[in-house]
N, C-alpha and C positions, 0 to 999 in steps of 0.2 A: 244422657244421664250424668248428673254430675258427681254421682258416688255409685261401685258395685252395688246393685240393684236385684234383687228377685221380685218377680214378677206370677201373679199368681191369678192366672183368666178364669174368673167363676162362672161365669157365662156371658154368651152372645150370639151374634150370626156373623160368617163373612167372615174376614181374614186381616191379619196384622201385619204390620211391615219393620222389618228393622233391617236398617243399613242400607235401605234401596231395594231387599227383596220382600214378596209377599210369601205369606205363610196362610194354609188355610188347613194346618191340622193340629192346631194347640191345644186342643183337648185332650184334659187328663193329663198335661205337662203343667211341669213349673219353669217357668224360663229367669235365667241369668244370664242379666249383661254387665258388661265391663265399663268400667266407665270413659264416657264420652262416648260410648253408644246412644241410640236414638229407637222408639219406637213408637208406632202411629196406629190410630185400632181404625179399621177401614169403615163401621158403622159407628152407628150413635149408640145402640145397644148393649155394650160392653159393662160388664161389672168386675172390676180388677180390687185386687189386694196387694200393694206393692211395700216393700220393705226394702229400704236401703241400709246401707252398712258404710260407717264412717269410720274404721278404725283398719285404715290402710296395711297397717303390717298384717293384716291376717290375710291379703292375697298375696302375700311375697309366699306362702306356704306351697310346696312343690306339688301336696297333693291337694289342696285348694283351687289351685288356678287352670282346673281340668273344667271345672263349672263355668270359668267364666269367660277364656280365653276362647273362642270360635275357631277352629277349622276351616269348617266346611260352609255348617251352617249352624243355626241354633243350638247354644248349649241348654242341656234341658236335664230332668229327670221324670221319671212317668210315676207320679202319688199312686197311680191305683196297682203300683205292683208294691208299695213300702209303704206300712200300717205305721211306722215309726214316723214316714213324714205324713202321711193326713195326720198324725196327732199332732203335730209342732203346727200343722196349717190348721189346725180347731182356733177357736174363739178364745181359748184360754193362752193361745202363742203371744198375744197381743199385750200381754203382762209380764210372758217370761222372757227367758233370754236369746234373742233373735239372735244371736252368732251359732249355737247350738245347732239349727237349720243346717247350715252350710257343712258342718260336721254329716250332718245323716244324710245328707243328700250328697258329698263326695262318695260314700260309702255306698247310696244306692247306686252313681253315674259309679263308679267302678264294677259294680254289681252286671248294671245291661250293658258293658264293654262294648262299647259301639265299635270299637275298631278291631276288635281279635285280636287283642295286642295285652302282654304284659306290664306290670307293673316297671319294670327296667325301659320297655320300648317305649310305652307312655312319657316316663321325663323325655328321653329322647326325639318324639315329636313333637312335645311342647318345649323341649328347649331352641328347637329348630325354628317354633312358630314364636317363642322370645326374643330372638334374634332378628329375626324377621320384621317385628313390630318396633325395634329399635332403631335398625338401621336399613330399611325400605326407602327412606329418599338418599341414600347414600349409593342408589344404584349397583349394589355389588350386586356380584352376578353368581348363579347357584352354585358355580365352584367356588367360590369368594365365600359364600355362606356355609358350605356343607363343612368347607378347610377347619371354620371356627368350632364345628360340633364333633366331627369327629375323632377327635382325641381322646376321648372316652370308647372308642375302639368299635363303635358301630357306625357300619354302611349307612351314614342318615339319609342318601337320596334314595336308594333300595328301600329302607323302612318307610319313608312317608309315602314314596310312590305305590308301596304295598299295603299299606293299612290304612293309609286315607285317602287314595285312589289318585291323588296328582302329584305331579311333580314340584321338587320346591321351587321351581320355577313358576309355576304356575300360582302355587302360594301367594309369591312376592307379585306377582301382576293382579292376582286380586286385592293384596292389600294395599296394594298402588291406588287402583281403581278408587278402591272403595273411600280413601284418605281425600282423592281429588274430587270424588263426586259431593264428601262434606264440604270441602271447602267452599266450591262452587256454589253449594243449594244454602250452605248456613253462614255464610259470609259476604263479603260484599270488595275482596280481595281480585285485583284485575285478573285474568286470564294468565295474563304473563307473570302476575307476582306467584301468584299460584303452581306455574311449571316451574319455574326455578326454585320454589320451595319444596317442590317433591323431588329437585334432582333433573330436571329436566334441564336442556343448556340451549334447547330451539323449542320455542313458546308454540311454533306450528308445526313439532311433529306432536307434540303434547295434543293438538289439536287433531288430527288427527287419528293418534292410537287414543282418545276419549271418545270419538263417533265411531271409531273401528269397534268400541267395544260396548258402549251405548247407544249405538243409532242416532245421535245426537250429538251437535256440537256445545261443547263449552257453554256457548252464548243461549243456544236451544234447552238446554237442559237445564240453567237460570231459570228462562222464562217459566218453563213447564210445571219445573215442580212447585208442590203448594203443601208444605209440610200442614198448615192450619185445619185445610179445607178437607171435608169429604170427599172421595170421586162418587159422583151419582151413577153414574153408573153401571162400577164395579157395585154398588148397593141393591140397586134393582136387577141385576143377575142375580145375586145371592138371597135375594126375598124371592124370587120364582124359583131356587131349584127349593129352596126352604120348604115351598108351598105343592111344587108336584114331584119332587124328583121319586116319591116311592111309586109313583106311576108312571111316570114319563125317564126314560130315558135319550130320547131320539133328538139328535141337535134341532132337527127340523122343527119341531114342537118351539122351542126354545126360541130359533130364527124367527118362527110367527108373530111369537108374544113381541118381539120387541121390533120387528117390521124392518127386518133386514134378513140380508139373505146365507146361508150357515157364512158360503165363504167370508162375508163381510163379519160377521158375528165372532168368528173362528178367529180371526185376525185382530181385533179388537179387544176379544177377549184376553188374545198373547199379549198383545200390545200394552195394555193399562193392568191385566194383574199376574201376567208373567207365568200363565200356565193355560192348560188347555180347556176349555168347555166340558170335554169328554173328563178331564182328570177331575172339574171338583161334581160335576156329578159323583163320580165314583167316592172321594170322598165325602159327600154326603151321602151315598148308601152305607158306607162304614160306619162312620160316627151315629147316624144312627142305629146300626146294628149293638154297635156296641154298650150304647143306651140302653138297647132292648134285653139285651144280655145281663147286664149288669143290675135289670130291674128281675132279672128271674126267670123270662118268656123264654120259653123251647124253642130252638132252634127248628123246627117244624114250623110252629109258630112263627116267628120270625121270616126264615124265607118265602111265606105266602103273603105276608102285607107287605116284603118289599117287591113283591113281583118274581120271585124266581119261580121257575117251572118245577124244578127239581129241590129235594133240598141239601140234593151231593151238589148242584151247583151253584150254591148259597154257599157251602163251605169249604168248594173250591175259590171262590170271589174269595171271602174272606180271608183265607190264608194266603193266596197272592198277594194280598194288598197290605195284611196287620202282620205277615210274617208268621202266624201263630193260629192254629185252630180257634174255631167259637169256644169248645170246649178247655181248652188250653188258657186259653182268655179270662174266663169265667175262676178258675183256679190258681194261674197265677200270681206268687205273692213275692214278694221279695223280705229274709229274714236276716237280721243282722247277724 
């Protein structure tokens, strides 16, 4: 992207990529990326709404840059819990004033508090992950990093490692990775210019901890990737479970259609979209549960065209996987 960007999927099938991961649960998100992020829609089917924002000073804002600065993984907001953003996302947004959005949508991402953290601990992990985006090829190391943050009088390796589940070591090796795997796939910059510009001082241990952490070398991971191209693949998985997953759940089923064998299938599937066979079934029973929900149909209803037996075990499925009862789900709102 070459400006702060929202991103707004009105529908599709199959799964999106940004920064090297696949995502196959964007439904009912709005997604914000930062710029010089990147994002690829894995089908042809895709109908987006994107709005860019050119007026830089407005992510210098402390409580702004929670939308857009990543973690983990995707910064996001969920429209179907904040009636104030589907109205900024109606047909009439297109006339008024798009910075407005980023207002009601910090206000909802503070709202679904992804991380159990206050409004105090928040600057504190995004000042941790500011730091980090600045000076990651400068190789300091997470005493180096934490030394800078905490003067403000909080534990910030204890905070990140407690509210966003890694260590700020682990942080900076992601955002290592993920710097080197741009350069590589969207450049045309040597191997070795490349390590030395992320801080690297031996071209071939850079080589190395890049296949240690992509199964790939350098040179492999050139070749491979095809930011233009669709994978057909991952395409024709996602139009089969589209087509049976409310009846078929069984990998076997799945291994037939496409004439291989699960183990082969299983593997393949991890390999090209970075998750399990078993998991985007699952998420396509949800998403469309949620559909079904959200159109009115009874939960009774509902657990009998997905194939449940029970329909306590349709709302156990359910709340394992969305966090949150059908019921729950259906009521839901988020109020300013």
């Amino acid at each position: 992207m070459e400006n702060h960007s929202l991103i707004h999927i009105l529908s599709g099938s199959g799964g999106i990529q940004v920064d090297f991961k696949n995502y196959f649960d964007w439904q009912e998100k709005v997604i914000f990326l930062e710029k010089g992020q990147y994002i690829k829609f894995l089908s042809d089917d895709f109908e987006v709404r994107k709005i860019q924002f050119s007026d830089e000073t407005k992510f210098l804002n402390k409580e702004v840059r929670v939308l857009f600065k990543h973690l983990v993984s995707l910064g996001y907001i969920n429209v179907m819990e904040c009636e104030d953003c589907q109205a900024f996302l109606s047909e009439s947004m297109r006339t008024g004033n798009s910075a407005d959005i980023i207002d009601i949508s910090s206000k909802q991402w503070y709202w679904q508090n992804p991380f159990n953290a206050n409004r105090d601990e928040y600057q504190i992990i995004f000042d941790t992950k500011e730091i980090i985006d600045k000076q990651f090829f400068n190789h300091l190391t997470s005493a180096d990093l934490v030394e800078l943050i905490n003067e403000r009088g909080y534990n910030a390796q204890e905070l990140v490692k407690n509210k966003v589940g890694l260590s700020v070591k682990n942080l900076i090796g992601v955002k290592r990775l993920v710097e080197s795997q741009k350069e590589i796939a969207f450049t045309e910059k040597s191997v070795q210019e490349i390590s030395y510009g992320l801080g690297f001082k031996d071209p071939a241990y850079f080589n190395r901890v890049f296949k240690k952490s992509t199964g790939q070398s350098p040179a492999q991971f050139r070749k491979n990737f095809d930011y233009k191209h669709r994978d057909t693949f991952s395409q024709d998985i996602i139009a089969l479970l589209k087509t049976h997953h409310t009846r078929e759940r069984r990998l076997e089923f799945y291994a037939d259609k496409v004439n291989l064998s699960v183990k082969t299938l299983s593997k393949k599937v991890r390999a090209k979209m970075n998750t399990s066979l078993g998991q985007l079934i699952r998420l396509e029973l949800l998403n469309t549960a949620k559909l079904m929900l959200m159109d009115g149909e009874s939960i009774t209803a509902i657990a009998h065209r997905l194939g449940f037996e029970e329909t306590n075990h349709f709302s156990s499925f359910f709340k394992h996987y969305a966090h949150t009862t059908p019921m729950e789900f259906k009521s839901k709102k988020y109020s300013p």
